[in-house]
C-alpha positions in Angstrom: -11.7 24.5 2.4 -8.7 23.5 4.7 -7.3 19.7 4.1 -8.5 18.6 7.4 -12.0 19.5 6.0 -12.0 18.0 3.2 -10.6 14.8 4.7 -13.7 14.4 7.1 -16.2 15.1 4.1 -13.8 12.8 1.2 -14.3 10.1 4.6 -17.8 9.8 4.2 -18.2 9.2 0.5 -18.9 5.3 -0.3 -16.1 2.9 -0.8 -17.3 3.2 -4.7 -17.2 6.9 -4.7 -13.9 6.6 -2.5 -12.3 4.3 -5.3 -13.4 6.8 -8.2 -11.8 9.5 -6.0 -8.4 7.8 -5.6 -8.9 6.7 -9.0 -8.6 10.1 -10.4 -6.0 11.6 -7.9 -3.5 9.1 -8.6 -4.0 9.2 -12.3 -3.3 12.8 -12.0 -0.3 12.5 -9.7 0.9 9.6 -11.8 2.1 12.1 -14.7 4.7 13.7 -12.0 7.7 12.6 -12.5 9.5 13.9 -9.7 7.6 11.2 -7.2 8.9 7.5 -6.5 5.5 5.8 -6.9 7.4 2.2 -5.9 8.7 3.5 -2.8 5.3 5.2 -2.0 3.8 2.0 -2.1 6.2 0.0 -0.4 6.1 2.8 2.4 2.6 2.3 2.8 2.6 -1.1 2.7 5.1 -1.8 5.4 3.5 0.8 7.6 0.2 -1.0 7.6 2.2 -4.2 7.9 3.3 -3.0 11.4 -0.2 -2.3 12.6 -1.0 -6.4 11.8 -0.6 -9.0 14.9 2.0 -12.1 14.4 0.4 -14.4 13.4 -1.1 -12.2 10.6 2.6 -11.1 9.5 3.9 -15.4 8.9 0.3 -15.7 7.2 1.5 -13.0 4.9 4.9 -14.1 4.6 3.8 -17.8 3.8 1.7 -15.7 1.1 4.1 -13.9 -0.3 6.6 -16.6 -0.9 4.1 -19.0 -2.5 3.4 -16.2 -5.4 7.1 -15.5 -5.0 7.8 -18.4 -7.1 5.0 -17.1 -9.4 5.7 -13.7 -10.0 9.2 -12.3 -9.4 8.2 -8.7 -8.6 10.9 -6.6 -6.6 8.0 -5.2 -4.7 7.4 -8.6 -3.6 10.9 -8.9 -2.6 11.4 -5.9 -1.0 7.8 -6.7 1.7 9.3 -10.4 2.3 12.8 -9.1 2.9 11.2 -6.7 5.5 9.0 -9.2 6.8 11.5 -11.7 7.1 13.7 -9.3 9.3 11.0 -8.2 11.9 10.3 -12.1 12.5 
């Protein structure tokens, strides 16, 4: 079975059976040391950051620097510094 294949069948699991799925993948890929799992996120994170309207990116923002004070995670930083410089 080709990836594209198994794409369209993993796409019509449920979101529970979805969840178990991802579960187990990234558990797997976890134990690779070679992969950046923070930038991974971070990548993904700002790239479905640009598909959100304005006023959904300052709601975010305004989010993220209330727990900001809460929770110092670089993470964090990193999205609000990115967010901060496409406002």
């Amino acid at each position: 079975m080709d990836l594209k294949s198994l794409e369209t069948e993993l796409l019509k699991l449920s979101p529970k059976d979805k969840a178990a799925i991802a579960y187990m993948l990234l558990e797997n890929i976890e134990d690779d040391e070679s992969v950046d799992f923070e930038e991974v996120r971070i990548t993904e994170v700002l790239q479905r950051y640009s598909q959100l309207t304005e006023e959904q990116k300052k709601l975010i923002l305004y989010s993220y620097q209330q727990s900001e004070s809460e929770n110092n995670l670089i993470s964090h930083k990193a999205v609000i510094s990115n967010i901060k410089n496409e406002l």
